[in-house]
N, C-alpha and C positions, 0 to 999 in steps of 0.2 A: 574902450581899451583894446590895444591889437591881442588877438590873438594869434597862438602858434598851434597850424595845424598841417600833421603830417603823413595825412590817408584822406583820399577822397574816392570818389564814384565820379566819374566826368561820363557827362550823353556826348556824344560831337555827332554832326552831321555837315558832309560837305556838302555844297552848292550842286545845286539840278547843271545841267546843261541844258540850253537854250535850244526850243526847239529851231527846226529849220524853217524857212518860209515859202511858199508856194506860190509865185509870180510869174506873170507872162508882158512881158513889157509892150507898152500900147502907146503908139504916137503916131499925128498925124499924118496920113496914107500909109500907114506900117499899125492897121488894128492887131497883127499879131506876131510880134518882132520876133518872138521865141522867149523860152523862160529867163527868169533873172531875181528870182530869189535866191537871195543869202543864207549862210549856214548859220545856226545860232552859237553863243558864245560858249569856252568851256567853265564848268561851275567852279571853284575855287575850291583850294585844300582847305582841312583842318590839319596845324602845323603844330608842335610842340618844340618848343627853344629854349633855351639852356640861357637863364639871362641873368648876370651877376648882381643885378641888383633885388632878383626875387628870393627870398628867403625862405620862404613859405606859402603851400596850396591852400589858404585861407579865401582866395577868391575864386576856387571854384568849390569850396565849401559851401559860401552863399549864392551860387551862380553854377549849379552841376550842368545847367545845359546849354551849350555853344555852338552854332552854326554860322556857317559862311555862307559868303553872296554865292546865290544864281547866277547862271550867265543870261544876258538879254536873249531875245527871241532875233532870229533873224527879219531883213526888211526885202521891201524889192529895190528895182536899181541895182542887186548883188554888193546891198548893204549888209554886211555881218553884224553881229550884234557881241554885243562888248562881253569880253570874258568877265567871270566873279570874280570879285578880291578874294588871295586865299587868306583864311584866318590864323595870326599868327599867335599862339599864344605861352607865356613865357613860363616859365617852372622853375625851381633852383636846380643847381648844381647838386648830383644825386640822385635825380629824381627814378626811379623804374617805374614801368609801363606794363600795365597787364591785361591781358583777355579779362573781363568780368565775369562772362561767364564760365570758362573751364581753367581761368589761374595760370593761364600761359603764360609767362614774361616774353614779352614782343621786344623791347628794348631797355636798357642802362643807359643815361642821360648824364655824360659824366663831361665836363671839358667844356667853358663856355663858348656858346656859337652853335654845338651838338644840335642836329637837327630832326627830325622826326616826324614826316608825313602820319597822318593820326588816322584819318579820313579822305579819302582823293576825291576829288571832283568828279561829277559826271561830264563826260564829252558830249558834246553841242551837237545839235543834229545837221547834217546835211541840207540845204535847200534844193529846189528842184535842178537849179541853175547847176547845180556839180553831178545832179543824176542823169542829165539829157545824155544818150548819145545817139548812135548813127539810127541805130533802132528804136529808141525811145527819144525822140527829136524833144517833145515838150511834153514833159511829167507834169501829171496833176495830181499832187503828190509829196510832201517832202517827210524827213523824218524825223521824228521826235527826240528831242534830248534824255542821256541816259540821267536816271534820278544817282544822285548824288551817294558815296559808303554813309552808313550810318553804323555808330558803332557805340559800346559802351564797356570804359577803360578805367580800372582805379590806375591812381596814380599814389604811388608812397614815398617818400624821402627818406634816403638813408644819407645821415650827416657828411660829408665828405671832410675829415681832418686824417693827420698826422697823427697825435694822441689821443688817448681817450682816458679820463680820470674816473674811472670805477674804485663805489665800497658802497659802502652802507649809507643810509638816510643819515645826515648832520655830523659827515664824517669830516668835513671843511674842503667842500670841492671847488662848491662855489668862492667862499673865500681863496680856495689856493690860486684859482684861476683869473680873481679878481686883482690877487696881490702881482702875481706873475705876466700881467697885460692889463691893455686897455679893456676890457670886454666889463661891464655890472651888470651881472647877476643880482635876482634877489635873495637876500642872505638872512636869514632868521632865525634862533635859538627854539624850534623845532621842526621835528621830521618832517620829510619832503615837501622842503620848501621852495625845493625845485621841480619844475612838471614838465618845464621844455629843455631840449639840450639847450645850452651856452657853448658858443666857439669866442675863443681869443687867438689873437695873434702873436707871439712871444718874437724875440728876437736874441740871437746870443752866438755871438761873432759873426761870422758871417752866413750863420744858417739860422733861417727865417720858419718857421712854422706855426705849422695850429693846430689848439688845443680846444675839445671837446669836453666841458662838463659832463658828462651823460648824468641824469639822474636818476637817485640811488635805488640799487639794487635791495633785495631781499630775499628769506628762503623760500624757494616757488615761481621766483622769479622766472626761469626759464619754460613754466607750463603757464604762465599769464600773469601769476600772482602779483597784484601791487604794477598793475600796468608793464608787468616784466614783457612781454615781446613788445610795448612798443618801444621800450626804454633800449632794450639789448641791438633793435635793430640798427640802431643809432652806431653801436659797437663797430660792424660788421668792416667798413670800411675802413678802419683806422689801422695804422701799420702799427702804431706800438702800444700795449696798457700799461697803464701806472696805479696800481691800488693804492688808493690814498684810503690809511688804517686811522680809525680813531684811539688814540691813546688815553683821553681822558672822559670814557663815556662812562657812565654812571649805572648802566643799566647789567641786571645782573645774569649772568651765564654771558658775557659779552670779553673776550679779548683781542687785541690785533690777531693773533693766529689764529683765533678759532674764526674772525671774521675775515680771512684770507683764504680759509679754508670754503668756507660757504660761499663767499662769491667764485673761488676758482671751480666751484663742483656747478655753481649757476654755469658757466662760461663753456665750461664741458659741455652740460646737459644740452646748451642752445645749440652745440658745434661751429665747427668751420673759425675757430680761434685759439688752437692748440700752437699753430706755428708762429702765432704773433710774441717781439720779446714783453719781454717781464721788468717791473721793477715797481722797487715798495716804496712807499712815502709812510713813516711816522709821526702823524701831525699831532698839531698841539702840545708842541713841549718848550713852550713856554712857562706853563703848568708843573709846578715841581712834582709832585705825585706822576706825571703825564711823563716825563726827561726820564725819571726812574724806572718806569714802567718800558718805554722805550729802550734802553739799555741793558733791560732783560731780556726783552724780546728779539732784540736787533740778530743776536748770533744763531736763533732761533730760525730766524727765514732767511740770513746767508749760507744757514745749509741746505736751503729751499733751492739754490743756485741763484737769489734774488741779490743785485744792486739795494741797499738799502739806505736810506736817506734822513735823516731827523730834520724837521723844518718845523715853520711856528707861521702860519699865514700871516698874524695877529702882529708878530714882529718884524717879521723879514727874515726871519735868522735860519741860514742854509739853501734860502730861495736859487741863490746865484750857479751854488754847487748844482741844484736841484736840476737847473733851465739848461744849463751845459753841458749836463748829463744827459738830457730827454735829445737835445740838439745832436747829439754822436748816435744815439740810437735811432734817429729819425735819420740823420746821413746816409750809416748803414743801411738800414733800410730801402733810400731811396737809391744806392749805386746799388743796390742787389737785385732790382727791380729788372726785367728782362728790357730789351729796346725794344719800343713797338715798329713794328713792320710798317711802309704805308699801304693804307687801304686798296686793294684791286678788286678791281668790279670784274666776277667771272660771268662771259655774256653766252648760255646755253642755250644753240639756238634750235627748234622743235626735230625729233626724230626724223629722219628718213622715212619718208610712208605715213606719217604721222595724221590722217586725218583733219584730227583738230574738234573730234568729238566721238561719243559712243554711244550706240544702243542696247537697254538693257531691257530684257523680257520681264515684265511685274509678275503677269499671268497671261491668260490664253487669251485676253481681247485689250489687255495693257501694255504698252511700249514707252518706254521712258529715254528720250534724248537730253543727255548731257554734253556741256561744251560751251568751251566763250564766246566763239565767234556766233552758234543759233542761240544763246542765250540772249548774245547782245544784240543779236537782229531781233529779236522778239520786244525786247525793250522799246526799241530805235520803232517800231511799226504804231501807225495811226489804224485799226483797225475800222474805225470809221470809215474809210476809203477804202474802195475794192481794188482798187490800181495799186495802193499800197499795200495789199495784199496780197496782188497778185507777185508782184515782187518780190517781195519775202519768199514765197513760194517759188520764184524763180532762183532765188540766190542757196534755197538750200536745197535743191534739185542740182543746183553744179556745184556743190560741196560734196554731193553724193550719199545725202541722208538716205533720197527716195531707194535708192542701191541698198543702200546698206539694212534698208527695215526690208526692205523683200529678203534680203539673204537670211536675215532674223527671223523669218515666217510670218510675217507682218500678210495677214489679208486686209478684203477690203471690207472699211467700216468699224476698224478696231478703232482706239483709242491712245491716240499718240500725244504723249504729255512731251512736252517743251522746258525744261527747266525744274524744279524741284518737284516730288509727287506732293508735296501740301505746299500749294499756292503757285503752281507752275499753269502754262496756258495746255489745253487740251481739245486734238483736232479731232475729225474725223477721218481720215486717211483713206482717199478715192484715189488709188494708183492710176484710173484710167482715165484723169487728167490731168494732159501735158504740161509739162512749165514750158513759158514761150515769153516771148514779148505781151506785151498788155494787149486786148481786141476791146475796141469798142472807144466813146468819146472817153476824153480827159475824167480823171476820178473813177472811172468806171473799170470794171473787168467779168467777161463774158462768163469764165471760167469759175468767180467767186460768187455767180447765179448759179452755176449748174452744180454744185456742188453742196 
């Protein structure tokens, strides 16, 4: 049996980058042509798409953890290795996007097509074949692919309609929404019989919209009670409410105003739905006791400033009025709506002087460098190689780290952390070795001995 499910916890991880390859090309009378290894491929996104036919986060309820392809490794010959597919995967219309762990909303996924990098791929490493130059003719050497974002994101739906049919449990939502459109609900003679919202499609002249069952509220509702925040979130997008009152409920302290009252004090309490319009449905007066009761009450909540309505799911009777009514309020609605803008991409490019990293004192024999470009050359390094080391050592010596920790009071034989102080790389820091070109055969370096 499908279920509907509207909160998950998604893992994603994108794809590693392919490391690079480390080739010297060898052919007859030419034993050492020069390098010609490949760069490796980049890893693939995790993507979140807005796709009209997914209704519902029930498959990453059974499936919270999703990863894309790798990029291959680089070959020789200055064969690259095949980028990762990015992983695309689909979500409804509605869906937000949060940090897991600190509850940040990253993105609103509204508009089908809406796209949404989730996880970025790591980039492919370098082969030797793009490191040679006049100075380093043939690197023995290449560099490693960055490992892939790895992240973890709930994902929530909030309904995306037009109306939303708020009241109490077996107030006749589901019927009204069933009589009023194509949409079945299931409809049952007791309380909440409904646990998922239902959306229908109404039509009435020539304005098309849709309407949202939310299921029913109660008192408490807006602190959890009776599933109230999952129920009310459903609310949130909807341009207009329509309380649909039970006229012929049975139960006692119970009347349409006192049950308009309780749900407009839930709708307060959640917020952020005071400026939505209004308008009452009096169902069930089909029901002679129910029509009477209704026409006490009616003059009741048009002092409320309420449109109010008598209809009979059960019959039909007042549906038409009903649908032509909601159809002007949703009009309204939607010419009052502001024109959106189109999108501009503002491209900020780094400060004048800008570095592109910092040193920050821990204590008197700790130094902590942060920054993308030695974070990512730290990734990018085979520490295995001393050539590859040396390297590194040469690229952040003309960034001007080595500068920058001497002005810091950096002596020698402190402790120079690379990247985060829990799990970052940490050297020893010998000022009074030069960065230069590599000395000594391929793989090798003079310098990552003496040191």
């Amino acid at each position: 049996m499908a279920e509907f499910v509207d909160r998950v916890v998604l893992h994603v991880k994108a794809g590693d980058g392919g490391h690079g390859c480390a080739s010297i090309r060898r052919e007859k009378f030419k034993p050492l042509g020069g390098p010609d290894g490949g760069n490796g491929g980049r890893g693939g996104d995790v993507i979140l798409e807005v796709d009209p036919n997914t209704s519902t986060l029930i498959d990453y309820h059974h499936r919270p953890h999703r990863r894309a392809e790798s990029g291959k490794q680089g070959m020789g010959s200055n064969r690259d290795g095949a980028n990762g597919a990015d992983l695309v995967l689909p979500v409804p219309n509605g869906t937000v996007v949060k940090d897991a762990r600190t509850g940040e909303v990253l993105v609103d996924l509204v508009g089908v097509g809406t796209r949404y990098v989730a996880a970025q791929g790591g980039r492919g490493g370098l082969g030797n074949a793009a490191l040679a130059s006049p100075r380093r003719k043939a690197p023995g050497f290449a560099l490693l692919g960055e490992p892939g974002e790895e992240r973890d994101l709930v994902l929530e739906l909030k309904t995306v309609a037009d109306v939303a049919l708020v009241g109490f449990p077996n107030a006749g939502k589901s019927s009204l929404i069933a009589a009023i459109s194509a949409a079945r609900p299931k409809i049952a003679d007791y309380p909440f019989t409904t646990l998922v919202p239902n959306l229908g499609v109404v039509t009435a002249g020539d304005v098309v919209y849709t309407v949202a069952d939310v299921p029913g509220l109660i008192p408490g509702a807006s602190q959890g009670k009776g599933l109230g925040h999952e129920f009310l979130r459903h609310v949130e997008r909807c341009s207009t409410l329509v309380h649909v009152l039970d006229c012929a409920t049975l139960e006692p302290g119970r009347d349409p105003v006192s049950d308009y009252e309780v749900i407009e004090a839930e709708l307060a309490a959640y917020g952020a739905l005071e400026d939505r319009p209004r308008m009452a449905v009096l169902n069930k007066v089909d029901v002679p006791e129910a029509r009477e009761l209704a026409e006490l009450v009616r003059p009741m909540l048009e002092e409320r400033g309420l449109r109010v309505f008598e209809v009979s799911a059960a019959t039909h009777e007042g549906l038409r009025e009903l649908s032509f009514a909601m159809a002007e309020m949703v009009a309204a609605a939607r010419a009052a709506r502001p024109v959106e803008e189109p999108t501009r991409l503002v491209i900020r490019p780094p400060r004048l002087g800008d570095a592109g990293f910092e040193v920050r004192r821990i204590d008197e024999n700790t130094f902590q460098i942060v920054g993308e470009k030695p974070e990512r050359w730290i990734r990018q390094t085979d520490f295995g190689n001393d050539e590859a080391v040396g390297y590194l050592a040469e690229r952040l010596a003309k960034l001007g780290v080595e500068e920058a920790l001497a002005k810091a009071g950096a002596t020698e034989g402190v402790d120079v952390i690379i990247g985060p102080l829990d799990g970052g790389y940490v050297f020893d820091w010998r000022p009074d070795v030069t960065a230069g070109p590599s000395r000594g055969p391929r793989g090798t370096d003079d310098r990552v001995s003496q040191s």
